[in-house]
Backbone and ligand atoms as CSV (ligand in chain L), in Angstrom:
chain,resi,resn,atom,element,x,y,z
A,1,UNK,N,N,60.548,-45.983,-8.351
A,1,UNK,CA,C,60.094,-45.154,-7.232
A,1,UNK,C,C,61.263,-44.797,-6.334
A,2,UNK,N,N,61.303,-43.362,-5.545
A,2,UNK,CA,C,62.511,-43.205,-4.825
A,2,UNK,C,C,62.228,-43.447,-3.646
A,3,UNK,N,N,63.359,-44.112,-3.050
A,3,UNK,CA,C,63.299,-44.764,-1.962
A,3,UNK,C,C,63.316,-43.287,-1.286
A,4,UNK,N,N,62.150,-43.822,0.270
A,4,UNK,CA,C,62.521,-42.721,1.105
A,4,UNK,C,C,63.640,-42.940,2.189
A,5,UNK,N,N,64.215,-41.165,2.647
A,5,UNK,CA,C,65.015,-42.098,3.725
A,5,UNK,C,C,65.051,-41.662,5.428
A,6,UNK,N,N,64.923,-42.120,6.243
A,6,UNK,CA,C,65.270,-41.827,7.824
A,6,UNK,C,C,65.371,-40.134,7.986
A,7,UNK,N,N,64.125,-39.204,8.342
A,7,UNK,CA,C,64.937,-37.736,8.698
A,7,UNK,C,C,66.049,-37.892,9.756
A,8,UNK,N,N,66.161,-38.807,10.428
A,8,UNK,CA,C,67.386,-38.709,11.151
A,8,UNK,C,C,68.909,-39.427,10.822
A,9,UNK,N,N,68.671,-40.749,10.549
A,9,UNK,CA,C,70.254,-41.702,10.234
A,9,UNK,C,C,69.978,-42.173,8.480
A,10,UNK,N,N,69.471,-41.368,7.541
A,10,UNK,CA,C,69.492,-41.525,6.507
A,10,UNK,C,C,68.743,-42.458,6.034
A,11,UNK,N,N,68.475,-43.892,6.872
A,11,UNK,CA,C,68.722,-44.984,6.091
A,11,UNK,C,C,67.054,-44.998,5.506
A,12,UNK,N,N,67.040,-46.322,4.561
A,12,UNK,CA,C,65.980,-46.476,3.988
A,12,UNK,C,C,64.726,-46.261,4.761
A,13,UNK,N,N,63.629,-46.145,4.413
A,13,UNK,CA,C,63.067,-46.717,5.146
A,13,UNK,C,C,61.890,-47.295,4.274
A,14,UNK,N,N,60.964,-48.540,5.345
A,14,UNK,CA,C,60.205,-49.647,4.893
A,14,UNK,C,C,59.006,-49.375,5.320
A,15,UNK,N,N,57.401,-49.561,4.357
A,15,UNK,CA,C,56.607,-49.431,5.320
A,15,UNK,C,C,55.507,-48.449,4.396
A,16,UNK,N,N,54.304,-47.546,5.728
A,16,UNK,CA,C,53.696,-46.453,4.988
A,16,UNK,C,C,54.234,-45.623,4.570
A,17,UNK,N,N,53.556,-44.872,3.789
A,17,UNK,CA,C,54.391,-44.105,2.424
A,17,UNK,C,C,53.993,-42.389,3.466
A,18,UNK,N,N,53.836,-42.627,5.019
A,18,UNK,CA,C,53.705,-41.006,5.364
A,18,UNK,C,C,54.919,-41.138,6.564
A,19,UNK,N,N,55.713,-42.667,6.699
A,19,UNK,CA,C,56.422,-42.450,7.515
A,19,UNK,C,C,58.237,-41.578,7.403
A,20,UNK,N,N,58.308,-41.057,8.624
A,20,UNK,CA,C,59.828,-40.230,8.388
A,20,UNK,C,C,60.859,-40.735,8.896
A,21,UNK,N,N,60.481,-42.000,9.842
A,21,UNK,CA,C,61.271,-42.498,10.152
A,21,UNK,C,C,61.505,-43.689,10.129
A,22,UNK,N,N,62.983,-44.282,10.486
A,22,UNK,CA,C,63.027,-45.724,10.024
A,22,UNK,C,C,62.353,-46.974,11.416
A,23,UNK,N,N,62.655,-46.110,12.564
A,23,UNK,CA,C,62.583,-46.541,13.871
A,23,UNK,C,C,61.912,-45.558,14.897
A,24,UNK,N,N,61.846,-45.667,15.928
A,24,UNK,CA,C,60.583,-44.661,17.348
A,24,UNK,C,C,61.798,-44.175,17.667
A,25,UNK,N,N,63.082,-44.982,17.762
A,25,UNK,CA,C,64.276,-44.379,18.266
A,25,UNK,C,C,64.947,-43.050,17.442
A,26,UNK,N,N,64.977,-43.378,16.223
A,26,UNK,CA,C,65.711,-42.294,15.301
A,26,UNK,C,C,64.241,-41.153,15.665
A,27,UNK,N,N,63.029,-41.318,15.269
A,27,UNK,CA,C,61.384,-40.403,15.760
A,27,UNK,C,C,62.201,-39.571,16.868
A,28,UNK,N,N,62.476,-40.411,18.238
A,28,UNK,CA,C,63.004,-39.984,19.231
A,28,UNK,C,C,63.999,-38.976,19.222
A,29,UNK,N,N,64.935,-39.539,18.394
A,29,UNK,CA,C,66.371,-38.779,18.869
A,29,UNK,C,C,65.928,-37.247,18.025
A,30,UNK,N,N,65.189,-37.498,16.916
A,30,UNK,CA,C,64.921,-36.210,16.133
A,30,UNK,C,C,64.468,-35.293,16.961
A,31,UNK,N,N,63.421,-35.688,17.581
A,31,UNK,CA,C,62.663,-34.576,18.340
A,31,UNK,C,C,63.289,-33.787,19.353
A,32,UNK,N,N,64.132,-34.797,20.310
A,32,UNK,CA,C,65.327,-34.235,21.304
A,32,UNK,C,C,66.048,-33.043,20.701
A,33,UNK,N,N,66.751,-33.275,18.814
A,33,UNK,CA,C,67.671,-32.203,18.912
A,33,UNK,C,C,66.695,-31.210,18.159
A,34,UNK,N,N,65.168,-31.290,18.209
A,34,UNK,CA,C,64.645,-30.081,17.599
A,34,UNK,C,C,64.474,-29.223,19.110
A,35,UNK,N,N,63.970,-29.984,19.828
A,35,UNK,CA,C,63.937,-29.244,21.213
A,35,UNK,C,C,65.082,-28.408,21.756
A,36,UNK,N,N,66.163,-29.524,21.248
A,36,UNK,CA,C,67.328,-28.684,22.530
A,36,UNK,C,C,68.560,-27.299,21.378
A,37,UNK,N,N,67.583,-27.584,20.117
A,37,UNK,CA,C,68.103,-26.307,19.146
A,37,UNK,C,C,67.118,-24.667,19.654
A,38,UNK,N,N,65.899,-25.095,20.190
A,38,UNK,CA,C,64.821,-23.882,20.453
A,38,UNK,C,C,65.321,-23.545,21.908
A,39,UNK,N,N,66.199,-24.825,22.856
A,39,UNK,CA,C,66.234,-24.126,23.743
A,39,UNK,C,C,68.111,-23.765,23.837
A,40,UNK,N,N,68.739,-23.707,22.882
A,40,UNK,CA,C,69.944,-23.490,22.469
A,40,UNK,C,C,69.658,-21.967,22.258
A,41,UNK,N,N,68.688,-21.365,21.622
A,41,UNK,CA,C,68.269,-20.195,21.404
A,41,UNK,C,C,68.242,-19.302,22.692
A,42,UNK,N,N,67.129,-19.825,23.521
A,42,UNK,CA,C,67.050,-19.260,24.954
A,42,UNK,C,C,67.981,-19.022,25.261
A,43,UNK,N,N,69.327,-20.204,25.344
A,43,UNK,CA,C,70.208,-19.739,26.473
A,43,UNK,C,C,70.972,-18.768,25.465
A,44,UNK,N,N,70.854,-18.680,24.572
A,44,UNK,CA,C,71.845,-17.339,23.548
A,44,UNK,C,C,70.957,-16.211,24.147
A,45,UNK,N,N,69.620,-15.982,24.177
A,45,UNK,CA,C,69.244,-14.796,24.009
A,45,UNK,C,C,69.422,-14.307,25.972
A,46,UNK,N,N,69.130,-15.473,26.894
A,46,UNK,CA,C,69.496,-14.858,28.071
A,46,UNK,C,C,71.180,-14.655,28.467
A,47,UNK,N,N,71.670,-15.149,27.529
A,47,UNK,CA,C,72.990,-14.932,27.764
A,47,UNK,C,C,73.276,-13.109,27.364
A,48,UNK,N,N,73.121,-12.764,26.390
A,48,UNK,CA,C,72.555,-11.667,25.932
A,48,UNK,C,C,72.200,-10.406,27.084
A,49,UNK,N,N,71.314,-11.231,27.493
A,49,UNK,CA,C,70.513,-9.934,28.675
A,49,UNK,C,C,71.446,-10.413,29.772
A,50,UNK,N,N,72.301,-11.050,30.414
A,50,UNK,CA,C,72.583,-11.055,31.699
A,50,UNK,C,C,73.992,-10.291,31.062
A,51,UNK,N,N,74.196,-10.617,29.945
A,51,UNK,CA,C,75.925,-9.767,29.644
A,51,UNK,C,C,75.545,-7.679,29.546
A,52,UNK,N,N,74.108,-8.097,29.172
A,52,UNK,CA,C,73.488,-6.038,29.193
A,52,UNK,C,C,73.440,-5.869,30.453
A,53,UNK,N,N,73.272,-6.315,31.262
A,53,UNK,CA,C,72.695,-6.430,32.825
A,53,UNK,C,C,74.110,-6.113,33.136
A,54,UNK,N,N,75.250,-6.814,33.065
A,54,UNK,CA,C,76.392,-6.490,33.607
A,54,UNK,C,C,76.732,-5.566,33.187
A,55,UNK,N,N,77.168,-4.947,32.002
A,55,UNK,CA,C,77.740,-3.993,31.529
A,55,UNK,C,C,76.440,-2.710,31.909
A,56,UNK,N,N,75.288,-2.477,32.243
A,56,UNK,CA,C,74.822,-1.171,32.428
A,56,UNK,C,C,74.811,-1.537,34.089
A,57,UNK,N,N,75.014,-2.333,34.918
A,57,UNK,CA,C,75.742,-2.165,36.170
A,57,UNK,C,C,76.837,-1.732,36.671
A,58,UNK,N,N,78.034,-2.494,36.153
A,58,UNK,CA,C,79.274,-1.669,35.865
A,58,UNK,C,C,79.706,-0.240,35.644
A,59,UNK,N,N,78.511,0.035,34.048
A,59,UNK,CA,C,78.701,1.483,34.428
A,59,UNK,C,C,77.695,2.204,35.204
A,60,UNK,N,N,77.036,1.914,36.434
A,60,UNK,CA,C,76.438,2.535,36.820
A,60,UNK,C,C,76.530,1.958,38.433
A,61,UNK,N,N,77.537,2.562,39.085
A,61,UNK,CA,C,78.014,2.350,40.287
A,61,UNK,C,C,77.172,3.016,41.478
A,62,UNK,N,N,76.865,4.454,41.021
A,62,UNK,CA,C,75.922,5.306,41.683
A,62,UNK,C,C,74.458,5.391,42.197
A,63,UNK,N,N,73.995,4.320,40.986
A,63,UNK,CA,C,72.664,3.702,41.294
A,63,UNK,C,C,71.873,5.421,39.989
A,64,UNK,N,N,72.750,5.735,39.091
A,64,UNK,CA,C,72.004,6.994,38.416
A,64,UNK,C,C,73.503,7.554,37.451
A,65,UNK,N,N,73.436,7.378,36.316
A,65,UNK,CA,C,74.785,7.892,35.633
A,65,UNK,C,C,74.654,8.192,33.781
A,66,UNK,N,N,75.196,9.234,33.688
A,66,UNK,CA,C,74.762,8.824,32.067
A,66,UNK,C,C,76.109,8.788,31.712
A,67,UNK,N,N,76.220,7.749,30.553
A,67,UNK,CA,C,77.220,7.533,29.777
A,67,UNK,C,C,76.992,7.507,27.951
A,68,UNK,N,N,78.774,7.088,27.313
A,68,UNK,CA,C,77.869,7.696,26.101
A,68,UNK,C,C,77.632,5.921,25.097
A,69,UNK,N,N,76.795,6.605,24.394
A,69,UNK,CA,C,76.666,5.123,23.800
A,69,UNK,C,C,77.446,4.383,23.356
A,70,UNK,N,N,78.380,4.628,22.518
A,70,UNK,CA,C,79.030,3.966,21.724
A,70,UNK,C,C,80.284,3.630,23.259
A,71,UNK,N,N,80.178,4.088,24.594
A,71,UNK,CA,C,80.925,3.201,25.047
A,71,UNK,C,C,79.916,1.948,25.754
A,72,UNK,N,N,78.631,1.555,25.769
A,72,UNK,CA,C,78.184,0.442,25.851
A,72,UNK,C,C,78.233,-0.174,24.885
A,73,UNK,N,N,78.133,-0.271,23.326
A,73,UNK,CA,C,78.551,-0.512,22.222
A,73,UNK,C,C,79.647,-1.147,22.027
A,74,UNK,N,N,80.976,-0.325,22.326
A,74,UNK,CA,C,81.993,-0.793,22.360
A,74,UNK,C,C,82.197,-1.886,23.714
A,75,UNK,N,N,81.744,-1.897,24.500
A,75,UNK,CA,C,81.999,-2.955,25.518
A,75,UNK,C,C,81.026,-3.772,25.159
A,76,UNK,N,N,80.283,-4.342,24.036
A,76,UNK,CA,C,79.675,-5.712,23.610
A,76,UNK,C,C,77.680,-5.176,24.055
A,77,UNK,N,N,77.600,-4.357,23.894
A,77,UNK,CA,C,75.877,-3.912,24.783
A,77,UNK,C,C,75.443,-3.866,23.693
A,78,UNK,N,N,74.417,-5.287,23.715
A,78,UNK,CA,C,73.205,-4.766,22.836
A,78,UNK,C,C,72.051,-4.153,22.888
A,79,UNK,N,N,71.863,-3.385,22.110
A,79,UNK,CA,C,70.659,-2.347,22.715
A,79,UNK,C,C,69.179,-3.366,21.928
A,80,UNK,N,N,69.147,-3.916,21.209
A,80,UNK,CA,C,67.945,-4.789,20.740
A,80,UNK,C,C,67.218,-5.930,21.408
A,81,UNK,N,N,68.327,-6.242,22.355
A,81,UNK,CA,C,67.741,-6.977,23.837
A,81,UNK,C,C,67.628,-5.971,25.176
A,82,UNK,N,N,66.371,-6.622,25.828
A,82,UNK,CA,C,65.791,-6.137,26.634
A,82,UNK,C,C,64.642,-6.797,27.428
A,83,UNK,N,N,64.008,-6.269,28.895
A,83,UNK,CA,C,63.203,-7.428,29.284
A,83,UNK,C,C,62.030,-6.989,29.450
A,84,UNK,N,N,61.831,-5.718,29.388
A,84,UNK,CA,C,60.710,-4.872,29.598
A,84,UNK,C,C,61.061,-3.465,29.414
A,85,UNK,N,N,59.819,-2.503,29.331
A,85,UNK,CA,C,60.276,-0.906,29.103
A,85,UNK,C,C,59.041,-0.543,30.433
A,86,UNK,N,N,59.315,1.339,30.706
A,86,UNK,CA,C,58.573,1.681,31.108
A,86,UNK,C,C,58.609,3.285,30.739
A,87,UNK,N,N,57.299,3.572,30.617
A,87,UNK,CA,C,56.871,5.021,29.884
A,87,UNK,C,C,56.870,6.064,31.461
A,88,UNK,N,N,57.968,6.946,31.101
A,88,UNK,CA,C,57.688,8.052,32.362
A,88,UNK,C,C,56.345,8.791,32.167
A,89,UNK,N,N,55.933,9.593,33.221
A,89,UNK,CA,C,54.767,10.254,33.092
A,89,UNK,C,C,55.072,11.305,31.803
A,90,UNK,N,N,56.479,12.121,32.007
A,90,UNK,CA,C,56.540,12.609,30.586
A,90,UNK,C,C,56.921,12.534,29.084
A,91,UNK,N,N,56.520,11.022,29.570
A,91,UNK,CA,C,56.658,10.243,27.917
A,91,UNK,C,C,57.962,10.219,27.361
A,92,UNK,N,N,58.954,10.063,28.498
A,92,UNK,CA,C,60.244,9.032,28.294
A,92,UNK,C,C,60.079,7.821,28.330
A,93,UNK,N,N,60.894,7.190,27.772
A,93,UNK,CA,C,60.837,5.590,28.136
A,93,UNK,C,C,62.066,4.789,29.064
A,94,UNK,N,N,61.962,4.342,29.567
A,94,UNK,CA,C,63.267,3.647,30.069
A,94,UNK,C,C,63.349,1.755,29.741
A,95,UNK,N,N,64.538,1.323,29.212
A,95,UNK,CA,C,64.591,0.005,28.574
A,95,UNK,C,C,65.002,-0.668,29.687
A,96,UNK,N,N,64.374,-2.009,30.056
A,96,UNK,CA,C,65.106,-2.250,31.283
A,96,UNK,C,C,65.445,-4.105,30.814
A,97,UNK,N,N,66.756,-4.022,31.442
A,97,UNK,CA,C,67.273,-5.281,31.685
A,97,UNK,C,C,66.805,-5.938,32.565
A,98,UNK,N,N,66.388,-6.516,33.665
A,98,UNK,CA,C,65.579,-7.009,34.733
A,98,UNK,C,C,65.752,-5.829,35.752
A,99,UNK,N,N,66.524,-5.562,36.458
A,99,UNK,CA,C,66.445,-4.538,37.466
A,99,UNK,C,C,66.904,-2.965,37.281
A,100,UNK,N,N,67.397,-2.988,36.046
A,100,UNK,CA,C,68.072,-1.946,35.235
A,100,UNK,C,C,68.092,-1.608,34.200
A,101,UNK,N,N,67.982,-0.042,33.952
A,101,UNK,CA,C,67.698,0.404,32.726
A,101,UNK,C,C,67.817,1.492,31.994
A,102,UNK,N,N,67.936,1.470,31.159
A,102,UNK,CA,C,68.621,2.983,30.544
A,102,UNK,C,C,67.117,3.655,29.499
A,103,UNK,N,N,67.712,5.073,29.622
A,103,UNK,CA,C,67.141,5.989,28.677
A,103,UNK,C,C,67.862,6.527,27.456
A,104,UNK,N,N,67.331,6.918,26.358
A,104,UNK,CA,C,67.990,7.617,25.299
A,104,UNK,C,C,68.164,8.919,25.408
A,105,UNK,N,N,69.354,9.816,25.365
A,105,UNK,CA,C,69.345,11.080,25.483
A,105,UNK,C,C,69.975,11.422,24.507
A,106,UNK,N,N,69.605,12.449,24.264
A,106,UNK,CA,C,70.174,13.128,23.677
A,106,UNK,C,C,72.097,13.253,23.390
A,107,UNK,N,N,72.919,13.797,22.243
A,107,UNK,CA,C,74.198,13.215,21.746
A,107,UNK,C,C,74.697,11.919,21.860
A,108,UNK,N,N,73.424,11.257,21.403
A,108,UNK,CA,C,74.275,9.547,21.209
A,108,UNK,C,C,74.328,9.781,23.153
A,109,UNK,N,N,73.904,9.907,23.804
A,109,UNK,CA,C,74.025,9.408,25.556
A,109,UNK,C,C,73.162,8.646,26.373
A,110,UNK,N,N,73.405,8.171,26.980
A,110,UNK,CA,C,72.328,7.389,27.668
A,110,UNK,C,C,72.237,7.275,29.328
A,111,UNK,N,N,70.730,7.329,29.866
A,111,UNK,CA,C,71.191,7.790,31.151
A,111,UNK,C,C,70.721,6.153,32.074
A,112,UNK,N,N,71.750,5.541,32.806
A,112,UNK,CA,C,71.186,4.383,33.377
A,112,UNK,C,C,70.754,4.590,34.651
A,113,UNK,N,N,69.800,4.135,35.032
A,113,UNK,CA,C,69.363,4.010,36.749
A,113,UNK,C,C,69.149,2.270,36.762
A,114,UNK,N,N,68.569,2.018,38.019
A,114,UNK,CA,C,67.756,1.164,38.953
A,114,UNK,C,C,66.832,0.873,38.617
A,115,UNK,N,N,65.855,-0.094,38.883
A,115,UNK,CA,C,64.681,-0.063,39.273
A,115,UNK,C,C,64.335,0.177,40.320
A,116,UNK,N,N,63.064,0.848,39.844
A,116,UNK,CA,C,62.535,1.646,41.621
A,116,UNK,C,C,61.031,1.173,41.479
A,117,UNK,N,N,60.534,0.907,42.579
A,117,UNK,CA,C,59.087,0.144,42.936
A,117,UNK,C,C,58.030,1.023,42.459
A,118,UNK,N,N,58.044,2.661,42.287
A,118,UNK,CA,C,57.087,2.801,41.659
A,118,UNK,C,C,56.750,2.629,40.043
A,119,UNK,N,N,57.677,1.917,39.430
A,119,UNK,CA,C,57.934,1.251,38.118
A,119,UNK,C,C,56.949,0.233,38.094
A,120,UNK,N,N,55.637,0.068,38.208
A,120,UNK,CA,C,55.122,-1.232,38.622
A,120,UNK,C,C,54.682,-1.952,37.113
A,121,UNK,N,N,55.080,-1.397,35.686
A,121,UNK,CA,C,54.834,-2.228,35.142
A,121,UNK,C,C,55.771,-3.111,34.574
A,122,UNK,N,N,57.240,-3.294,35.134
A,122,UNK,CA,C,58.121,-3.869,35.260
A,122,UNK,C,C,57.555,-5.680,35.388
L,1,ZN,ZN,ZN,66.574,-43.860,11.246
């Protein structure tokens, strides 16, 4: 019969045939690094949005500016993160980073503003 072994420190382990671990401690320590791998994720993906957040601030000094894409692109902007959208009345959309957000325009351009309070599904 094959011995089973520890999902965490390998070692044998003794006992019922549904256990995974050798000890509550190794149980323990497993669960810690399943947790702090899901929240290893979080801080990647808000890292993500606060680096879009900077870069469509930066370029948008005016509080209203269009620029072209491939220079948010080229300065590290991912366009697949985002924190919310909102549909204009004429069925534009605007992608927004928490307080900021851009539109798609036309030649590869993009136009960034603000958030403005009548945005209320922000
Ligand atoms: Zn163990």
């Amino acid at each position: 019969m094959l011995k089973r072994k520890c999902q965490q420190c390998e070692l044998p382990i003794e006992g019922r045939s549904d256990k995974k671990f050798c000890s509550d401690q190794c149980r323990s320590n497993y669960n810690n690094g399943q947790r702090s791998q899901s929240e290893r994720l979080i801080l990647e993906v808000n890292k993500v949005l606060r680096k879009n957040r900077t870069l469509l601030k930066q370029s948008n000094p005016s509080g209203m500016s269009i620029v072209r894409k491939e220079f948010l692109t080229r300065s590290g902007f991912n366009f697949n993160y985002f924190t919310s959208r909102y549909k204009t009345r004429d069925g534009n959309e605007y992608w927004f980073c928490y307080d900021i957000g851009w539109m798609y325009l036309e030649d590869e351009k993009i136009r960034i503003i603000e958030y403005q309070s009548y945005m209320k599904k922000l």
